[in-house]
Every structure is written in structure tokens, then in C-alpha cells.
C-alpha positions in Angstrom: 113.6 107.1 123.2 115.2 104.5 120.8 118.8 104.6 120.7 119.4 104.4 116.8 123.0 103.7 116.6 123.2 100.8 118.8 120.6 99.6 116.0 123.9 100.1 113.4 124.7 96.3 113.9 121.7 95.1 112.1 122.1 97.5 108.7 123.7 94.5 106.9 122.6 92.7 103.3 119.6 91.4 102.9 116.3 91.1 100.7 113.5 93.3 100.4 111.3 89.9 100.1 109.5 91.6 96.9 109.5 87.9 96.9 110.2 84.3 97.9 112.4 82.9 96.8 114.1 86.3 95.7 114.9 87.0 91.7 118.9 85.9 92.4 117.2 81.9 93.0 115.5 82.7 89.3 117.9 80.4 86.8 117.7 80.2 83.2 116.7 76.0 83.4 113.2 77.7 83.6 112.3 77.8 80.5 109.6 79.0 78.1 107.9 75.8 77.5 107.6 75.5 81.4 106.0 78.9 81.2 103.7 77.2 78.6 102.6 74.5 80.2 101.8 76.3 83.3 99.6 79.0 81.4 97.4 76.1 79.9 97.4 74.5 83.4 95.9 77.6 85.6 92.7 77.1 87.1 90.4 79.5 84.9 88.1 80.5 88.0 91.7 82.3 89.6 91.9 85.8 88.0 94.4 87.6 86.5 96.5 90.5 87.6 98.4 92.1 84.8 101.6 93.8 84.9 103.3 95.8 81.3 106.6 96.9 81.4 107.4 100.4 79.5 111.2 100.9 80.0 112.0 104.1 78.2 113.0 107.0 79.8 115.3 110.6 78.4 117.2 110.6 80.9 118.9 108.8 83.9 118.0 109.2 87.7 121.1 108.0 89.7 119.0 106.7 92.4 117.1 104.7 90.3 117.2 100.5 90.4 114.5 99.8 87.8 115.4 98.1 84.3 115.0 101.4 82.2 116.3 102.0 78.4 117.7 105.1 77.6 116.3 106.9 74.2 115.3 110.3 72.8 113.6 108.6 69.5 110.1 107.9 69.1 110.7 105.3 66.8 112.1 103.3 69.6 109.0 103.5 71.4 106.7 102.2 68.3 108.6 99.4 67.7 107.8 98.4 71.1 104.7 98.7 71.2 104.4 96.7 67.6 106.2 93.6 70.1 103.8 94.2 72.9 101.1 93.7 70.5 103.0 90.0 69.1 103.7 88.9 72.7 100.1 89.5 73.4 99.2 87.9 70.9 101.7 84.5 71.8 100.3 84.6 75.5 96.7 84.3 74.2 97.5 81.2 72.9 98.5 80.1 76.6 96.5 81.9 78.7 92.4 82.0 79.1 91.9 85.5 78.2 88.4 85.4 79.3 89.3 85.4 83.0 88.6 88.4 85.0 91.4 90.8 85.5 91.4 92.4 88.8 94.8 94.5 88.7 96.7 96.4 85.6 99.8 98.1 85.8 101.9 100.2 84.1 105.4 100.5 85.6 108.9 101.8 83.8 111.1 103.8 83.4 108.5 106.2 82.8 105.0 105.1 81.6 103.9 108.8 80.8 107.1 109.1 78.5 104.9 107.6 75.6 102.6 110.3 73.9 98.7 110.2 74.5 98.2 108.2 71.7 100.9 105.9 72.0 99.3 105.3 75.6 95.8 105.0 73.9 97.3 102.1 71.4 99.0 100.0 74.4 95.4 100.6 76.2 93.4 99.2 73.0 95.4 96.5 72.6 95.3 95.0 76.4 91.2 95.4 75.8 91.6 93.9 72.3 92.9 90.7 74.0 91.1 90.9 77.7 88.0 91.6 77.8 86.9 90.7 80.9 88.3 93.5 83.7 86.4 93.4 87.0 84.0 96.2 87.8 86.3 96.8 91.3 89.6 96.1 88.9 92.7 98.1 90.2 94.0 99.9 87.2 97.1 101.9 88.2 100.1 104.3 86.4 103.7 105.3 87.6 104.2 108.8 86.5 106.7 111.2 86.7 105.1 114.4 87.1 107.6 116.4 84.7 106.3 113.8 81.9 103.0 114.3 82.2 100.0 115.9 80.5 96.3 116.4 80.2 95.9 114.5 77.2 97.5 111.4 78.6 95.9 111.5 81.2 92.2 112.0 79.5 93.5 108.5 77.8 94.2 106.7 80.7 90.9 107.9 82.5 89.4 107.0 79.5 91.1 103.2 79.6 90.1 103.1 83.1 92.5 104.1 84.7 91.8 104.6 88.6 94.7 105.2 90.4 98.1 106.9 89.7 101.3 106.6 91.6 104.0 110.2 91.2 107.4 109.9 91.8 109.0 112.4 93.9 111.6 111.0 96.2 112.5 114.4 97.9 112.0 117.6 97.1 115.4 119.4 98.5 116.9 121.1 95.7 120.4 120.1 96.6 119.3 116.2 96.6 117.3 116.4 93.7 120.7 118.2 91.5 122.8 115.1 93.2 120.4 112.7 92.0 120.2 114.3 88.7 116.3 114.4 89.1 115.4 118.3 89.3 111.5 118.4 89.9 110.5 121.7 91.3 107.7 121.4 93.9 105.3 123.2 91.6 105.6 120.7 88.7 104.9 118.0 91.0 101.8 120.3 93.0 100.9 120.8 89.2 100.7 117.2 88.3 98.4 116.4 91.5 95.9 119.2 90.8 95.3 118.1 87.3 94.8 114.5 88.3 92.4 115.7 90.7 90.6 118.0 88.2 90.3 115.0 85.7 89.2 112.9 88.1 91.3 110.7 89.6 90.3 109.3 92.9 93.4 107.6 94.3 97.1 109.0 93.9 100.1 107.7 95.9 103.5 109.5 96.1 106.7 108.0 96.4 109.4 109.3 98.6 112.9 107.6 98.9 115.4 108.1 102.4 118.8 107.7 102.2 119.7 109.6 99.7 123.2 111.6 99.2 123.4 114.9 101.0 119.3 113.9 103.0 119.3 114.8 106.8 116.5 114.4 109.1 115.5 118.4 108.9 115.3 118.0 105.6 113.3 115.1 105.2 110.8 116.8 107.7 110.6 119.7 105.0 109.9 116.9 102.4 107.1 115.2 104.5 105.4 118.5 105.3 105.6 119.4 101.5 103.9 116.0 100.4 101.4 115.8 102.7 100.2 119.8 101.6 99.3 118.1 98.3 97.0 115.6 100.4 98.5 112.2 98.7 95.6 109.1 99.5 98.8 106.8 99.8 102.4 107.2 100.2 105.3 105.0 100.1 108.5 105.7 101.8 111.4 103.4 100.8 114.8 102.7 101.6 117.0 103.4 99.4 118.7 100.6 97.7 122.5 101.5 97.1 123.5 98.8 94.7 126.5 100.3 92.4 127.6 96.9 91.9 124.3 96.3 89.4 123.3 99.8 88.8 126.4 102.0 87.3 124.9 105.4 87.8 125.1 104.6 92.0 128.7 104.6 91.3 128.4 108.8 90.8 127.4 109.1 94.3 129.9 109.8 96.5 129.0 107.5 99.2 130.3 109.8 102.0 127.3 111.7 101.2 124.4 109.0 101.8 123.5 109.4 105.5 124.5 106.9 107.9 122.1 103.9 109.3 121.6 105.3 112.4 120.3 109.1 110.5 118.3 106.6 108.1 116.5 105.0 111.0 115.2 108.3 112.5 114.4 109.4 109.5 112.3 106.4 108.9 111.1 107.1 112.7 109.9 110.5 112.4 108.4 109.5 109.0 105.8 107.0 110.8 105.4 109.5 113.5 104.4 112.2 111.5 102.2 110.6 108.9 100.4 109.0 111.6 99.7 112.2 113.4 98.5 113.9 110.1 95.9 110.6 109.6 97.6 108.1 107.4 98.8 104.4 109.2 101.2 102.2 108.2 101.0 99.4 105.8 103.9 96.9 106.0 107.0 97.8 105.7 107.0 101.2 103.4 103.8 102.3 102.4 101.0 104.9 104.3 97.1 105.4 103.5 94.5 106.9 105.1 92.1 104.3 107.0 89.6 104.5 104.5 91.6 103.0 101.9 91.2 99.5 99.6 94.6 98.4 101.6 92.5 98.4 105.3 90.1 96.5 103.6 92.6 94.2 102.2 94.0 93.3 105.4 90.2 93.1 107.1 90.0 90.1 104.5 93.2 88.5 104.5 94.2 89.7 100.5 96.8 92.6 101.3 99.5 90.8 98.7 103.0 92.1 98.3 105.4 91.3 94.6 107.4 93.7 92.9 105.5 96.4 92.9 105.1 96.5 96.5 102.0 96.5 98.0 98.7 95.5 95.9 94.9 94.8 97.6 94.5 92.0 94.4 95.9 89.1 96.1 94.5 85.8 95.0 95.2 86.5 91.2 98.2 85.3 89.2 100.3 88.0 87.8 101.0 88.1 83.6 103.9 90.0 83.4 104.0 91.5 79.8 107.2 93.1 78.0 111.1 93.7 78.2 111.9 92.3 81.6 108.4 91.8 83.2 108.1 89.0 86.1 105.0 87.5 86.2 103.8 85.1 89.1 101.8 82.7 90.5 100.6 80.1 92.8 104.2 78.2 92.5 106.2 79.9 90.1 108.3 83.0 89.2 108.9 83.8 85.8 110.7 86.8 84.1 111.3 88.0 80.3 114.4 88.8 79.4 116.2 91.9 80.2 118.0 93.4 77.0 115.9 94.6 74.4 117.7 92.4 71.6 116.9 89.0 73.2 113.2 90.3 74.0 112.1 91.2 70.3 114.6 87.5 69.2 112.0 85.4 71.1 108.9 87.2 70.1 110.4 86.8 66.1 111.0 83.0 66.8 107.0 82.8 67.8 108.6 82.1 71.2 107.4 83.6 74.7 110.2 85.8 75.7 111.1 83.7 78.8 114.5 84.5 80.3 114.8 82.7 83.3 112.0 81.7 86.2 111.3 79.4 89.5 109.0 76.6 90.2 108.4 76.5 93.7 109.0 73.8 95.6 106.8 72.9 99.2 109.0 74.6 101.2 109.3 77.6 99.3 105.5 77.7 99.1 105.1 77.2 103.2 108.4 79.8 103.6 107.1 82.2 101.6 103.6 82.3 102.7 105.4 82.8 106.0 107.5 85.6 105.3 105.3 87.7 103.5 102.4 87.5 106.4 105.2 89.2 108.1 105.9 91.7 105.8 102.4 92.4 105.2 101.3 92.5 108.9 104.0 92.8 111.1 102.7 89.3 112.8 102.2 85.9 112.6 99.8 83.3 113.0 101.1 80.0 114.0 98.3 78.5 114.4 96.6 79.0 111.8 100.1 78.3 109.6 100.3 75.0 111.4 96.9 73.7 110.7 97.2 75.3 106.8 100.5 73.1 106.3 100.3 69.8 108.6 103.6 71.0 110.3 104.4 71.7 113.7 105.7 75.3 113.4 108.6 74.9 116.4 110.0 71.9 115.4 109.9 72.8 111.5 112.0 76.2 112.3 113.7 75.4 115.2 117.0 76.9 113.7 115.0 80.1 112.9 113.2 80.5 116.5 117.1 80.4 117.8 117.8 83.0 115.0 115.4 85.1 116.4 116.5 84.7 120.3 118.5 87.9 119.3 115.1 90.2 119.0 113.4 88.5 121.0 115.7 89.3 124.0 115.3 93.0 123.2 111.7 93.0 122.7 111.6 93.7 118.7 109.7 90.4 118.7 107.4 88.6 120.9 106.9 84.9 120.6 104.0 82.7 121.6 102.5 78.9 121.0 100.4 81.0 119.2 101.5 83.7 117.2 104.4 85.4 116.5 104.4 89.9 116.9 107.1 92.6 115.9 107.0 95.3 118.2 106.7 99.3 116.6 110.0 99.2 117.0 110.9 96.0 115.5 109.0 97.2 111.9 111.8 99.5 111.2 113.9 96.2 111.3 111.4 93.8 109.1 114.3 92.4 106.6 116.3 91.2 109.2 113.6 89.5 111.3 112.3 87.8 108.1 115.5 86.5 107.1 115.6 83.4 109.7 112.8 82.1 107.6 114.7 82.6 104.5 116.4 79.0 103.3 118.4 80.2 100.8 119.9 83.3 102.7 121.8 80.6 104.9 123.9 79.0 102.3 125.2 82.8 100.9 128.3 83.9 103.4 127.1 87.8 104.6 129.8 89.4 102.5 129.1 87.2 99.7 125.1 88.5 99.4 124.6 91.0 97.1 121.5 92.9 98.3 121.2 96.4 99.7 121.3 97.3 103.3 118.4 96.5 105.4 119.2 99.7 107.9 
């Protein structure tokens, strides 16, 4: 039996390693000609994972961290898509369209809050410019079931389409009022039954813990009402309670949010119970059944993680495409600007709308490949890191071995000349045993780093 609340002295900041480095190392000396000249430099035989950005939604969750834009006007939502169709056509002067695309995503705000056609027009005009999607490409939706109906999705079956991913995060009525999110189990049982009838093969559903007013009981109640609707994947994050950047957190009254050592058995009894109803876990917060791409992924060393989480297409770089899109690839991070203004100034100017970005540096590329095995796999291999790099693993982090005494001494980790496991246990605490590795995290005093809590 794992005693949770002597686990309370590890909930402290720290990244969710999305990436490495994280988006705070992104500076604005990155600039769009840098984005330029990387474009024209890719190797044309890598392919392409691409990522749009559609930030409108009606109204606000509190929970939510996700750069959204607030409207009720459709003719917000056509302008838009007129600048999706310019910076499309600026990044084709860049980028070798005819390279096969092996990922598309739509992430928001709320993807499904355009109409049927407006979806069909944003579909057209991704084909118009590449043409060359792989026959086993991964072509994926965020959806808010309320937002949602047969028409759009006819569309985006018809743009191939393959997967869709709801969002849920609990279905307790009295979290859902708190989070001002009301999504009554039917309109979400709703939503899955006409994806399935239209054909959809793969759906996800995305569940958050630590929410105001959650307990474990009623988290069980949410589990058992997600897994009746038979979801091929699940992801079960952390909440991220960051009212410092998002101004809606600041509603919650944080008396409410359950404490670290409630949020770890929650988290406990979440792997438990999915794994006894047939799903395993997949780094840190996502589930699938064993016959799913994401095995497969791992079997062949490709399970990838970035800012959407979790994605089988690793291998590819990532076009990021509209307001505030991060794109990414072998050594670089960049991301377009965040406020709608500066977005459509840049496009006008003939200009890729480059806000800020990274160009990785040795390190980051050996630190990062390093962390995100981790968080991928729950392991290391030393060996075959030394031999990839031409370092000698102990000596190049002896400062982080020592770091990691601490969980090593209670079993969380186990360290050999070989390889490097977390224990079951030791997942639960993934952040924290990645962030020896982490270079920059060092230089940022603990109450100075502004990042949610890993517990």
C-alpha cells in the first residue's frame, strides 16, 4: 500500500516536458527568417506532421490552459480561415509540399465550433497545398461533444479523418457547474455513438484530475462512466492550475482543488482500473487497448511525445499552422504569435507569422532525447544513449545521478551500467525524476519557476 501523503514533498513546480527545452527557453531572437532558412534546409525524404490551430470557442471553460479566442460571430471565424489560406500559401514557398504527411491535427479551442462547411474549406485548402498524405497518415480532431454534428463529421470522414479525440474531463455535475463546462453524460454518450455509426475507428476521451470539488469516489463514478462508452484511447491528465497565466483559474476557489496526496490516488486507482478493464498505460497520461498504433509505436522505437501529447508519427517534423501554432523539428522549436492582431500583421507584411522559437543546441538535442525516452517509456537505455552520442553517460550527468540518489534510495528508480527503470510507483512521479536531466530547470530558484505542480 503506498502511503500518498508522505509523497506530498515532491508536488512542487515543474514541466510537463511537452518539450525540451520547454516553451519559457522560446525568445523572440528567433526569428522568421531563421524559420526560413530552416524550411528550405529540411531533408525532403523526412516527412511532415502537420498541426492547425482553430482558437475560437463561445464560451470559456475555467479549467482550460489552451490559447483560445472568445467570439459569438461567424465572421470572425471566416476571416481566419481567409489567413490560414495566405500563410499556407507563404509556407509553400519554404517548405517541399510534396513530402509525405504522416500526421494532421486539428486542435483549439474547439475545432468542431466552425460549421460543416467552414471545416470542408480549411480541409480543401490543406489538400490544395499537400498533396501527398501517407496511406497509414494519422488524421485526428479535438471535439467537444456539445459542438458537434453529423454533418461535420460526414466532412471530416470525408477529408480523411481517422481518429477523433472528445473532451470530457469529468462527468460530476457539481464539477462540471464549477468548471463552467455542463456536458450531460448523454450528449457526450451521443457524440460517441454517431462517430461510431459514421464510421470512425479510433476515438480517445480526455479526462482531467484535480479539479475543484473531485474526490476519489467521484472520479471512480467518472471512470466507470467512460469506459461504458468503450473509448479505444484515454488520456488522464493532471490538472494544470496556473492562474498566474490563465485568468479564469483565478475563479476557483483553490480550497476546493483536492490535495496532492487525494490527486495521487486518484491517479492510482485510475491505472488500476483501466488496466483491469484491458487498456495499459502509455507514458505518463494516456491509456489504449494493446491492439492500438501506440503498442506498435513503442515495438519500433517511434512513440513521440510534443504538445499534443502522445503521437505514433515520430520521425516527421511538425508545421505548425495558425494563431499560436508551435511547429518542430530535428533542432528547433518555433511558434506563431499568440494575439490575433500580430498573427494576421505578419501574414499582410508577406511575412511567416513567427513569434518567437529555439534552435537547439548539442546538449539540448542529447538532453532532450533523454528525457523524452523517459517520458515515453518509463526507462532508459544507457547504452545505447552512450554509443548514439560519444559520451560516457555517468560522467556526463554526474550531477543528475546524485539528483536522483533521492529515488533511487526509495526504490522509484533503479539504476544500472546499463539502463536506467522507474518503478510503477515511480511513473506517478515522472516530472520530477526527469527534471535532473533538465539544464535549464537548475538556474530557475523553485519559487521562482512558473509551472504547475508535478503532484
Amino acid at each position: 500500500m503506498i502511503d500518498f501523503d508522505t509523497f506530498t514533498k515532491y508536488s512542487k513546480p515543474g514541466p510537463r516536458y511537452t518539450s525540451y527545452p520547454t516553451a519559457p527557453e522560446f525568445h523572440q531572437g528567433f526569428t522568421y527568417k531563421d524559420y526560413e532558412g530552416i524550411l528550405k534546409s529540411q531533408d525532403s525524404n523526412r516527412p511532415l506532421s502537420l498541426y492547425f490551430h482553430l482558437p475560437f470557442c463561445r464560451s470559456a471553460c475555467y479549467f482550460c490552459g489552451c490559447n483560445v479566442v472568445f467570439t459569438s460571430k461567424d465572421d470572425k471565424k471566416e476571416r481566419y480561415i481567409g489567413y490560414l489560406e495566405k500563410e499556407l500559401a507563404l509556407l509553400s514557398k519554404f517548405v517541399d509540399t510534396n513530402r509525405e504527411v504522416l500526421q494532421l491535427h486539428f486542435g483549439g479551442g474547439t475545432p468542431t465550433y466552425f460549421s460543416a462547411s467552414q471545416l470542408e474549406r480549411i480541409i480543401n485548402l490543406i489538400h490544395k497545398h499537400f498533396k501527398n498524405f501517407s496511406n497509414e497518415a494519422e488524421i485526428s480532431c479535438e471535439i467537444d461533444p456539445r459542438f458537434l454534428t453529423k454533418e461535420q463529421l460526414d466532412v471530416l470522414i470525408a477529408g480523411g479523418f481517422n481518429r477523433i479525440s472528445y473532451g470530457v474531463q469529468d462527468f460530476d455535475e457539481k464539477v462540471q457547474k464549477e468548471i463552467h463546462r455542463i456536458q450531460p453524460y448523454e450528449v457526450t454518450r451521443r457524440a460517441v455513438d454517431m462517430a461510431r455509426e459514421a464510421g470512425i475507428k479510433s476515438i480517445n476521451m480526455d479526462l482531467i484530475y484535480g479539479l475543484p470539488y473531485q474526490n476519489l469516489e467521484t472520479f471512480k463514478r467518472t471512470l466507470e462512466l467512460a469506459i461504458l462508452l468503450n473509448p479505444d484511447r484515454l488520456a488522464v491528465f493532471n490538472y494544470a492550475h496556473v492562474p498566474w497565466m490563465k485568468k479564469t483559474m483565478r475563479k476557483f476557489d483553490e480550497t476546493t482543488l483536492p490535495a496532492p496526496a487525494q490527486k495521487l490516488s486518484i491517479m492510482r486507482h485510475t491505472i488500476d482500473y483501466l488496466q483491469e478493464h484491458g487498456y495499459k498505460m502509455i507514458g505518463m497520461d494516456h491509456f489504449a487497448k494493446p491492439e492500438d498504433e501506440l503498442f506498435r509505436a513503442i515495438e519500433k522505437g517511434e512513440l513521440h511525445r510534443n504538445f499534443q501529447g502522445y503521437t505514433t508519427k515520430g520521425g516527421a517534423d511538425l508545421v505548425g499552422v495558425g494563431l499560436t501554432s508551435i511547429g518542430e523539428g530535428e533542432r528547433h522549436y518555433v511558434q506563431n504569435f499568440k494575439e490575433m492582431k500580430d498573427y494576421e500583421a505578419a501574414i499582410d507584411a508577406g511575412l511567416l507569422p513567427v513569434h518567437r522559437g529555439l534552435t537547439l543546441s548539442d546538449d539540448d538535442v542529447l538532453r532532450k532525447a533523454v528525457i523524452m525516452e523517459m517520458m515515453s517509456n518509463f526507462k532508459l537505455n544507457i547504452t545505447a544513449t552512450q554509443e548514439r552520442f560519444g559520451i560516457d553517460f555517468f560522467e556526463y550527468f554526474k550531477d543528475a545521478i546524485v539528483a536522483l540518489q533521492e529515488f533511487i534510495d526509495v526504490g522509484l528508480v533503479s539504476l544500472s551500467k546499463e539502463a536506467l527503470h522507474v518503478s510503477p510507483t515511480g511513473m506517478l512521479l515522472i516530472r520530477n525524476i526527469c527534471m535532473p536531466f533538465d539544464a535549464y530547470l537548475g538556474k530557475i530558484p523553485e519559487s521562482k519557476r512558473r509551472f504547475s505542480k508535478t503532484v
